[in-house]
SEVO-430905 format. One record per residue: y, x, z negated of N, C-alpha, C, CB in turn; chain; residue in three letters. Coordinates in steps of 0.02 Angstrom, whole numbers, plus 50000, padded with zeros to 5 digits. Last residue first. Glycine has a CB too. Example, Ala and Ser with C-alpha at 12.3 -4.5 7.8 and 13.67 -1.06 7.14 Angstrom:
BEGIN
((49888, 50642, 49646), (49947, 50684, 49643), (50002, 50645, 49606), (49970, 50704, 49714), "A", "SER")
((49716, 50660, 49610), (49775, 50615, 49610), (49835, 50660, 49610), (49776, 50565, 49548), "A", "ALA")
END
This chain:
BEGIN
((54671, 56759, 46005), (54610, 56802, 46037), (54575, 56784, 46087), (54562, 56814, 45997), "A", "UNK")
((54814, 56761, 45925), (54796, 56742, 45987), (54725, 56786, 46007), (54860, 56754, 46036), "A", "UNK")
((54867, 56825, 45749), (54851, 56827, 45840), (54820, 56801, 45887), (54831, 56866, 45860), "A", "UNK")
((54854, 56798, 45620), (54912, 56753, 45641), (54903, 56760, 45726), (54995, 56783, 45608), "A", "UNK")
((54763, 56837, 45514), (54771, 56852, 45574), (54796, 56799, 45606), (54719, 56875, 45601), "A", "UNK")
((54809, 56883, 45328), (54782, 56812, 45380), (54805, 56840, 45448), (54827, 56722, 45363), "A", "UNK")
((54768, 56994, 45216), (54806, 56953, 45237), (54774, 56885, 45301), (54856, 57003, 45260), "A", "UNK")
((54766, 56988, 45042), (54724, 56995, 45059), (54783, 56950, 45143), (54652, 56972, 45005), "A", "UNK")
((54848, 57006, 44905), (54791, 57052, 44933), (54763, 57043, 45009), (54730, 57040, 44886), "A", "UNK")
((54804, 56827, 44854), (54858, 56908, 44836), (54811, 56957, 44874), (54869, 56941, 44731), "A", "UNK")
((54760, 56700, 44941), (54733, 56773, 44892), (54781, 56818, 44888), (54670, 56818, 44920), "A", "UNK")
((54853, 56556, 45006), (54799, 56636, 45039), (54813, 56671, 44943), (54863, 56718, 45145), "A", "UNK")
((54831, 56412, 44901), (54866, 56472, 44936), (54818, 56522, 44930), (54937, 56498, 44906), "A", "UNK")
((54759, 56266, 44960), (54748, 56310, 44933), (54777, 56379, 44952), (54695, 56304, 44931), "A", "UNK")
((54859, 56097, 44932), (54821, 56143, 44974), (54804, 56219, 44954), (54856, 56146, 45034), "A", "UNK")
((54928, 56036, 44869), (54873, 56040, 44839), (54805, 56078, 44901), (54863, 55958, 44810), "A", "UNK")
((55096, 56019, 44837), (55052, 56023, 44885), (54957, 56050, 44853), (55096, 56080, 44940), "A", "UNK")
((55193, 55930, 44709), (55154, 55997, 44735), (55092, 55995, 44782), (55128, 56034, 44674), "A", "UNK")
((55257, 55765, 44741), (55216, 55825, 44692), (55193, 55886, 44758), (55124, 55780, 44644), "A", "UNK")
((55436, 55763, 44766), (55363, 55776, 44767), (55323, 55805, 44743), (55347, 55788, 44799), "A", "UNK")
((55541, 55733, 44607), (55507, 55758, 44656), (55441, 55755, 44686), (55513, 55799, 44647), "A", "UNK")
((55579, 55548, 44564), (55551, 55602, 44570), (55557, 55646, 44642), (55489, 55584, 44553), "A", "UNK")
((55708, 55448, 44529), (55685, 55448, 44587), (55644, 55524, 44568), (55746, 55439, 44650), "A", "UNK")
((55699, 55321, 44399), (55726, 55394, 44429), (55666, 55413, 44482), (55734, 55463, 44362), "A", "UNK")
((55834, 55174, 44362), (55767, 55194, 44419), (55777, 55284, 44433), (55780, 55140, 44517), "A", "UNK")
((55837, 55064, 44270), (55823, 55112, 44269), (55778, 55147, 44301), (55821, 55116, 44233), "A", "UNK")
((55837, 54915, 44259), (55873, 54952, 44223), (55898, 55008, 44236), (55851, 54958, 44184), "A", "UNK")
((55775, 54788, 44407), (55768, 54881, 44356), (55824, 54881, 44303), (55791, 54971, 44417), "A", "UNK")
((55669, 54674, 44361), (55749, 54662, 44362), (55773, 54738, 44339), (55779, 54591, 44302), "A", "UNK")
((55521, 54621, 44445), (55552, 54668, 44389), (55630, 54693, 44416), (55496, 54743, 44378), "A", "UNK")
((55423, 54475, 44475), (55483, 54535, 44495), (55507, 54561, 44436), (55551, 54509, 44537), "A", "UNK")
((55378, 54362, 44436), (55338, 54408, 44438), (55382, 54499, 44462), (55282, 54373, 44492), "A", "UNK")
((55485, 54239, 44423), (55436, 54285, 44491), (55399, 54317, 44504), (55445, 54316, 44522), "A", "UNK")
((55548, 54278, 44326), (55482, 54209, 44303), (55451, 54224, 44383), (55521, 54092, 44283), "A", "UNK")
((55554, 54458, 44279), (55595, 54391, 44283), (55520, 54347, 44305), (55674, 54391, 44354), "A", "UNK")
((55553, 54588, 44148), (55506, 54542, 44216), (55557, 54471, 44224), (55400, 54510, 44184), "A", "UNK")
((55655, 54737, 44175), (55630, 54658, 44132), (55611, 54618, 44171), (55683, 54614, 44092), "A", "UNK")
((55635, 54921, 44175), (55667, 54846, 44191), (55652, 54805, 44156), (55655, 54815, 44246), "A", "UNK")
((55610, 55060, 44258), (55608, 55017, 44194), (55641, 54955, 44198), (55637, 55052, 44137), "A", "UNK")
((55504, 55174, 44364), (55568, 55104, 44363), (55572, 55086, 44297), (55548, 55025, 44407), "A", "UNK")
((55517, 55301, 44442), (55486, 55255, 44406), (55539, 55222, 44376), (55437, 55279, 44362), "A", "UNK")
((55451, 55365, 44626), (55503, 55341, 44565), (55466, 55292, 44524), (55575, 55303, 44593), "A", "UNK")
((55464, 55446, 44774), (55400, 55435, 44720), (55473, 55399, 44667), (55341, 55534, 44683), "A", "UNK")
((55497, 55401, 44937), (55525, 55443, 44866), (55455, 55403, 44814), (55637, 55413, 44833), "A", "UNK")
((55449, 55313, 45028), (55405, 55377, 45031), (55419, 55398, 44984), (55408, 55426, 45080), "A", "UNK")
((55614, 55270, 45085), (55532, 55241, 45085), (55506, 55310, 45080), (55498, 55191, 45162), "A", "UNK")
((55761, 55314, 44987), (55696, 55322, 45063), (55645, 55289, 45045), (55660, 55402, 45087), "A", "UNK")
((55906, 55295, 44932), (55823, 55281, 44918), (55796, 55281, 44986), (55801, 55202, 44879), "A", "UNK")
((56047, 55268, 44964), (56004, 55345, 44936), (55950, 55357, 44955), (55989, 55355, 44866), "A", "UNK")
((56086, 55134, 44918), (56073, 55166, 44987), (56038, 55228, 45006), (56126, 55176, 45013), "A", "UNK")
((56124, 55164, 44772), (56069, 55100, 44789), (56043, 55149, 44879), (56130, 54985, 44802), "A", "UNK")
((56170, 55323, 44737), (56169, 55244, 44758), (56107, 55230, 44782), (56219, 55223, 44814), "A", "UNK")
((56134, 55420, 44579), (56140, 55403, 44635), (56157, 55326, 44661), (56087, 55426, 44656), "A", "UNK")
((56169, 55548, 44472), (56174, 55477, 44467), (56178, 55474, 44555), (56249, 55444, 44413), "A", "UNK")
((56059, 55691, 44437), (56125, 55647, 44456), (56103, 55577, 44468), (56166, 55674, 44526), "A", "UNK")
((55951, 55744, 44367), (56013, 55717, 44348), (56080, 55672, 44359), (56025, 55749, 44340), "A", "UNK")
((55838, 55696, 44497), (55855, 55729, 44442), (55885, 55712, 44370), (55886, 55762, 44464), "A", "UNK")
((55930, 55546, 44518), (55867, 55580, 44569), (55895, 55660, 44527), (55879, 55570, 44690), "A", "UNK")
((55943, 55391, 44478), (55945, 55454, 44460), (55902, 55499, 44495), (55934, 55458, 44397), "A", "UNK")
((56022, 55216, 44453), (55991, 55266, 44473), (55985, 55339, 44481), (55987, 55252, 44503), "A", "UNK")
((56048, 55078, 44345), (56072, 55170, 44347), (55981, 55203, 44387), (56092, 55217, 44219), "A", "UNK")
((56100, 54919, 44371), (56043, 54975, 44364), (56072, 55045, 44392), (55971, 54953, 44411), "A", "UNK")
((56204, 54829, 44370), (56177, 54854, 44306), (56149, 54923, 44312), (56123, 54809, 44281), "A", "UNK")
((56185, 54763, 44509), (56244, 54813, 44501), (56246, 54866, 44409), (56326, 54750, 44511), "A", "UNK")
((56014, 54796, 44525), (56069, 54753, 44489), (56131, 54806, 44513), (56055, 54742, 44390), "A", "UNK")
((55857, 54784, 44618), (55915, 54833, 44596), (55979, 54760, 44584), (55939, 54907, 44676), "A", "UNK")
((55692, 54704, 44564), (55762, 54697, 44595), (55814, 54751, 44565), (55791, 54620, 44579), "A", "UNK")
((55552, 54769, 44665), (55587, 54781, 44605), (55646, 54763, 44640), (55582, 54854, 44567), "A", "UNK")
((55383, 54736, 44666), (55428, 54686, 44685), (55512, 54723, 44625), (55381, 54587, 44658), "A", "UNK")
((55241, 54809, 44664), (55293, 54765, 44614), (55357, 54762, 44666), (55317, 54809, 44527), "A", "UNK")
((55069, 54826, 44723), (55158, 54818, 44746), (55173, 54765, 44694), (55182, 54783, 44841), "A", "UNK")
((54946, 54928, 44690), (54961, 54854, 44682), (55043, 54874, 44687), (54929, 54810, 44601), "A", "UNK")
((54862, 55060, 44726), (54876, 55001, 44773), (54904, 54948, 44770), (54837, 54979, 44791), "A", "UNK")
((54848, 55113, 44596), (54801, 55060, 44638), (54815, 55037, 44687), (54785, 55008, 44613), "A", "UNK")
((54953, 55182, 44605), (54909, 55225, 44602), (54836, 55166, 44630), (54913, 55265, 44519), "A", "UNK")
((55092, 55087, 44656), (55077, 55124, 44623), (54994, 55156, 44667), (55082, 55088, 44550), "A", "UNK")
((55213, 55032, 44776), (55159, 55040, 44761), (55122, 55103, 44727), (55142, 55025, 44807), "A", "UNK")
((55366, 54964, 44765), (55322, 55041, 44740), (55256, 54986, 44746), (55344, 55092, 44634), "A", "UNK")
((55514, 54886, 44868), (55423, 54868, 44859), (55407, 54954, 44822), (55362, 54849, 44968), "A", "UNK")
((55664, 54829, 44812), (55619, 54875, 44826), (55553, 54862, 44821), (55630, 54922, 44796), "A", "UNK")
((55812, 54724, 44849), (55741, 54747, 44843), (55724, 54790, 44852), (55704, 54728, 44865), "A", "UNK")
((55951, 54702, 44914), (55953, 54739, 44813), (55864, 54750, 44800), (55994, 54649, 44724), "A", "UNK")
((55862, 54815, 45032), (55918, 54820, 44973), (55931, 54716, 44951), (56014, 54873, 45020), "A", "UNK")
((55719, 54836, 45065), (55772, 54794, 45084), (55816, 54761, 45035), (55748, 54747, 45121), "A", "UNK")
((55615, 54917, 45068), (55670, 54932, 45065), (55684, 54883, 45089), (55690, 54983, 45083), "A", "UNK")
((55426, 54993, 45024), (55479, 54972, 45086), (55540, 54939, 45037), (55439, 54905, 45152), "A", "UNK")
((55373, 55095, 44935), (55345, 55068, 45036), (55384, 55036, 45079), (55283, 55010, 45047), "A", "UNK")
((55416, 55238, 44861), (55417, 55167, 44889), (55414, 55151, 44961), (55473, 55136, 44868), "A", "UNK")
((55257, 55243, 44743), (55292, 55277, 44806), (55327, 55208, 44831), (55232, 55319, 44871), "A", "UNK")
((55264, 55227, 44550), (55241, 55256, 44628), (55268, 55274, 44673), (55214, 55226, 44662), "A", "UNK")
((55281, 55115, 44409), (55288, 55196, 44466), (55251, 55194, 44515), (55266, 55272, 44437), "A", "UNK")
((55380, 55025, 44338), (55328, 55029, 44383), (55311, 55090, 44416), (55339, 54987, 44428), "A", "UNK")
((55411, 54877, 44170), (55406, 54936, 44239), (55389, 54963, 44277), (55408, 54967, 44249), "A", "UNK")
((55355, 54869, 44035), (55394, 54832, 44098), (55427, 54893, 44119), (55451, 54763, 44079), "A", "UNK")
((55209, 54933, 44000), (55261, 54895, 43994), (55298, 54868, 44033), (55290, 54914, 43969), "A", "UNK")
((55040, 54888, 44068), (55078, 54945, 44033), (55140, 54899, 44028), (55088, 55025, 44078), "A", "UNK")
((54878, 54802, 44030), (54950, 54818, 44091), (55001, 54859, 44036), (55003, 54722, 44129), "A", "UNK")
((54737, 54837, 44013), (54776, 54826, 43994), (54843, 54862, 44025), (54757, 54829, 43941), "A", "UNK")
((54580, 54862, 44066), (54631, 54879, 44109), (54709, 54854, 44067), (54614, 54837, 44187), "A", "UNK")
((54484, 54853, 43966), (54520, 54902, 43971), (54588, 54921, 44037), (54467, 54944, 43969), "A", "UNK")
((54515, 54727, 43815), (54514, 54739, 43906), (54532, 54827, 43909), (54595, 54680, 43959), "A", "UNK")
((54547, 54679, 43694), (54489, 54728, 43701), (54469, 54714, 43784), (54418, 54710, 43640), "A", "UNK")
((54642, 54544, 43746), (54613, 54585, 43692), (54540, 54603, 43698), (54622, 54551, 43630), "A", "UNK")
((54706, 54445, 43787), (54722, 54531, 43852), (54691, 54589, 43780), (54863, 54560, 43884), "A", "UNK")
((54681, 54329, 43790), (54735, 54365, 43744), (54749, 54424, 43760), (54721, 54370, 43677), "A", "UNK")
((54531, 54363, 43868), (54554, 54306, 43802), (54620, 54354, 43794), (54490, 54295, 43712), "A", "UNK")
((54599, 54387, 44036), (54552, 54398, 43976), (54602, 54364, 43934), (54529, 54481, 43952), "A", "UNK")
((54640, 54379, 44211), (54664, 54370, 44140), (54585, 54380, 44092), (54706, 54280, 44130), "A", "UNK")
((54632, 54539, 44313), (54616, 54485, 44294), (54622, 54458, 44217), (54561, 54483, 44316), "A", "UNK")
((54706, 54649, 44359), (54635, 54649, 44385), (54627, 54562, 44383), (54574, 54700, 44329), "A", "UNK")
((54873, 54699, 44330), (54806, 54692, 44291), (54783, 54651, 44363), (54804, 54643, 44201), "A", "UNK")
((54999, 54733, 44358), (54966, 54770, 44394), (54879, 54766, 44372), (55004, 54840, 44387), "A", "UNK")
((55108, 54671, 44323), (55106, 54706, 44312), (55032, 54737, 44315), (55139, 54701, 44275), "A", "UNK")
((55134, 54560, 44439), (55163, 54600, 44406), (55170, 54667, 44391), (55155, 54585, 44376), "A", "UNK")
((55006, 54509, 44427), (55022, 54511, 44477), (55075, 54574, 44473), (55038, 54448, 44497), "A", "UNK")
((55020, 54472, 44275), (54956, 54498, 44300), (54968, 54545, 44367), (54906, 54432, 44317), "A", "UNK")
((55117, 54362, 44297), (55113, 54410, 44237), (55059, 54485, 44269), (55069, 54358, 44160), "A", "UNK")
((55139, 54247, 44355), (55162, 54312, 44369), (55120, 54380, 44351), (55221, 54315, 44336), "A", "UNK")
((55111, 54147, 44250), (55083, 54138, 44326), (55080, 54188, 44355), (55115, 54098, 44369), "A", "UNK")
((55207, 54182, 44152), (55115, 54194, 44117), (55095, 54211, 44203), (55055, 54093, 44067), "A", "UNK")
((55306, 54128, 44203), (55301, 54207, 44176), (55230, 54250, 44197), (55303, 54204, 44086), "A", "UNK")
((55302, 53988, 44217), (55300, 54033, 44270), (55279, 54117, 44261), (55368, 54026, 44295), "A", "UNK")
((55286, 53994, 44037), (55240, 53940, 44106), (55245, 53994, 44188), (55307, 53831, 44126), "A", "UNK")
((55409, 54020, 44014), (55328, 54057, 43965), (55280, 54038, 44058), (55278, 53974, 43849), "A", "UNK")
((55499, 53926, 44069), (55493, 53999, 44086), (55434, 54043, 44072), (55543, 54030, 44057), "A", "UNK")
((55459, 53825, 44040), (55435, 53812, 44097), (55429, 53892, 44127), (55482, 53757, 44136), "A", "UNK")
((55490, 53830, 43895), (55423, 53839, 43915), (55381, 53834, 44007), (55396, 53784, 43868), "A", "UNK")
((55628, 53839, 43923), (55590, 53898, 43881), (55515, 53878, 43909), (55600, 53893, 43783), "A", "UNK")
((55637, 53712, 43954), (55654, 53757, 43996), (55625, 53806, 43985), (55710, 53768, 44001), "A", "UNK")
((55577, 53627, 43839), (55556, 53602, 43901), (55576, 53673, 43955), (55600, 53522, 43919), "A", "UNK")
((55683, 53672, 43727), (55633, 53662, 43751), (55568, 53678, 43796), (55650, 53641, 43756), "A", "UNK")
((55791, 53597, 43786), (55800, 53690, 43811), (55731, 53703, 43786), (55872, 53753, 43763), "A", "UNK")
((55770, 53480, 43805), (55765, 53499, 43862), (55779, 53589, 43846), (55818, 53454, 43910), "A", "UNK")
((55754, 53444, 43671), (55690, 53442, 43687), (55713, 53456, 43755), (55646, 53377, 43669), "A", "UNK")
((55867, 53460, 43620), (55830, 53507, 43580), (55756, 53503, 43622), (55828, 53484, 43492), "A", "UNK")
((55950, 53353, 43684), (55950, 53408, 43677), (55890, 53468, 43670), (55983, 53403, 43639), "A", "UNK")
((55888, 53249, 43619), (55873, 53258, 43668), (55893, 53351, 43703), (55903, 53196, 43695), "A", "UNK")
((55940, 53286, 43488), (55856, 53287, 43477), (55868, 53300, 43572), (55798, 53188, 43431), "A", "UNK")
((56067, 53261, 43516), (56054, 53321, 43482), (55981, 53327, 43501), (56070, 53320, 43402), "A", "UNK")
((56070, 53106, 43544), (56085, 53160, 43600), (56052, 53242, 43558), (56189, 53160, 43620), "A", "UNK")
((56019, 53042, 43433), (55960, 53061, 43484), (56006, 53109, 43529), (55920, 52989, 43531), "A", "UNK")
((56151, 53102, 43356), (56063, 53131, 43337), (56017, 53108, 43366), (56033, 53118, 43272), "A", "UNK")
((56239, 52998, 43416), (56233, 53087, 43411), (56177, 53114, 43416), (56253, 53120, 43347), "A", "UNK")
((56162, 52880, 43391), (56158, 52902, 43444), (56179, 52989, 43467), (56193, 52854, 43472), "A", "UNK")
((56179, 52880, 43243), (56108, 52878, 43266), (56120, 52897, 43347), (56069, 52797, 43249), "A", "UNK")
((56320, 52882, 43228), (56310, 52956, 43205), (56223, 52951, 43220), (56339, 52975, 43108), "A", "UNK")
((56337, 52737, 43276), (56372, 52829, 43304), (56345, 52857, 43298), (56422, 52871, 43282), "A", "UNK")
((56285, 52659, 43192), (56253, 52681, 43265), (56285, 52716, 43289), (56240, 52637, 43314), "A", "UNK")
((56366, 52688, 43068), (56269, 52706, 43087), (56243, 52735, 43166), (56217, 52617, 43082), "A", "UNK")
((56470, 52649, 43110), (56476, 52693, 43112), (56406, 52734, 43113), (56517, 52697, 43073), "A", "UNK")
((56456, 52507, 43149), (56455, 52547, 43187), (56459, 52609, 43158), (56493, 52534, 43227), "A", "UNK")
((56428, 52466, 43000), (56372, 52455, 43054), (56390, 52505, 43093), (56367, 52385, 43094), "A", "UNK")
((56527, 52515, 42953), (56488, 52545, 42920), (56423, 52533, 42990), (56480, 52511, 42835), "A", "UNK")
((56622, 52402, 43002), (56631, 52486, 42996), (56582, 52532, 42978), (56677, 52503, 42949), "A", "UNK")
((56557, 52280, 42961), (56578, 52302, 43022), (56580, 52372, 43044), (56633, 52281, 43027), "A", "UNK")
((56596, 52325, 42840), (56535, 52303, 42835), (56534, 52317, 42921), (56522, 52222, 42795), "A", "UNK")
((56745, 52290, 42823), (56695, 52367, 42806), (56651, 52360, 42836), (56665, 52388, 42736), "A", "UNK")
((56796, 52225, 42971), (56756, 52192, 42910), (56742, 52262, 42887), (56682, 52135, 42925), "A", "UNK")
((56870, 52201, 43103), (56916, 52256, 43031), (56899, 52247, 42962), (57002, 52240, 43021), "A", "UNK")
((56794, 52131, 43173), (56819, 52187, 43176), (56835, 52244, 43137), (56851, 52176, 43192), "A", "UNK")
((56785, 52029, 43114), (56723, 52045, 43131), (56734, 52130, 43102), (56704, 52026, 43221), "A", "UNK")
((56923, 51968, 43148), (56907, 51988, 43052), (56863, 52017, 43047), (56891, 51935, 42996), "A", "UNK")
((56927, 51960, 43258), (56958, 52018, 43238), (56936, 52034, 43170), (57029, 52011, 43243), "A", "UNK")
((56843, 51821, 43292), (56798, 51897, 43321), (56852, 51947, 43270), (56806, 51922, 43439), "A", "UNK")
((56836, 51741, 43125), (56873, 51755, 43202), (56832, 51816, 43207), (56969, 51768, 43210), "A", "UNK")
((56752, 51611, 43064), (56769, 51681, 43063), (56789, 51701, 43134), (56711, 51724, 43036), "A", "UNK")
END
């Protein structure tokens, strides 16, 4: 039997054609096991974040029946510091999120629409966004508040204050 008759045997045809359509389907499987492998490296860094994030104390079973349970994705407070497309808020505990500005993200001080450059250290704001595997929040949506109201106590109707030198 010659190598060509090998060649142009059905039987020939059928062999290779097995091992085609078996090496497709480990590339496919291999496939299927590196996006996988990526998805969970993302769960994996996320989880590492997570806490840090969003502003919890410490992990618990499943984050069930804790009372410090972390709020959604996003962040309020004052901001401490600035270094554009970044922002540092530190909220009401003391804990700093990490927020990235997108060419995406709509900022707002009232109603109006503002720029990235706008933002002072010290503006109060609250952020909405999506956690990236850093522990950083990617804003959506940043509105810049007023200060709150002074909490010092105003003089009495009635009654006046000696403003003179004695």
């Amino acid at each position: 039997m010659d190598i060509k008759e090998v060649y142009e045997s059905k039987k020939a045809r059928h062999i290779f054609f097995g091992i085609c359509i078996a090496i497709i389907a480990l590339l496919i499987f291999q496939a299927g096991i590196f996006v996988g492998f990526k998805k969970a490296e993302f769960s994996e860094q996320l989880g590492e974040n997570y806490y840090q994030a969003f502003g919890t104390s410490s992990r618990g079973p499943v984050g069930f029946f804790r009372e410090d349970i972390a709020g959604g994705h996003g962040a309020s407070g004052k901001i401490v510091r600035i270094n554009l497309p970044t922002l540092v808020i530190s909220n009401s505990d003391n804990t700093e999120k990490v927020i990235i500005i997108t060419d995406d993200t709509l900022i707002r001080r009232f109603r109006d629409q503002i720029a990235a450059t706008d933002i002072k250290v010290g503006d109060l704001a609250i952020v909405l966004g999506e956690p990236d595997t850093k522990g950083q929040i990617s804003a959506k949506l940043i509105r810049l508040l007023p200060p709150p109201p002074s909490l010092s106590p105003s003089p009495k109707l009635g009654t006046t204050t000696n403003t003179t030198n004695q």
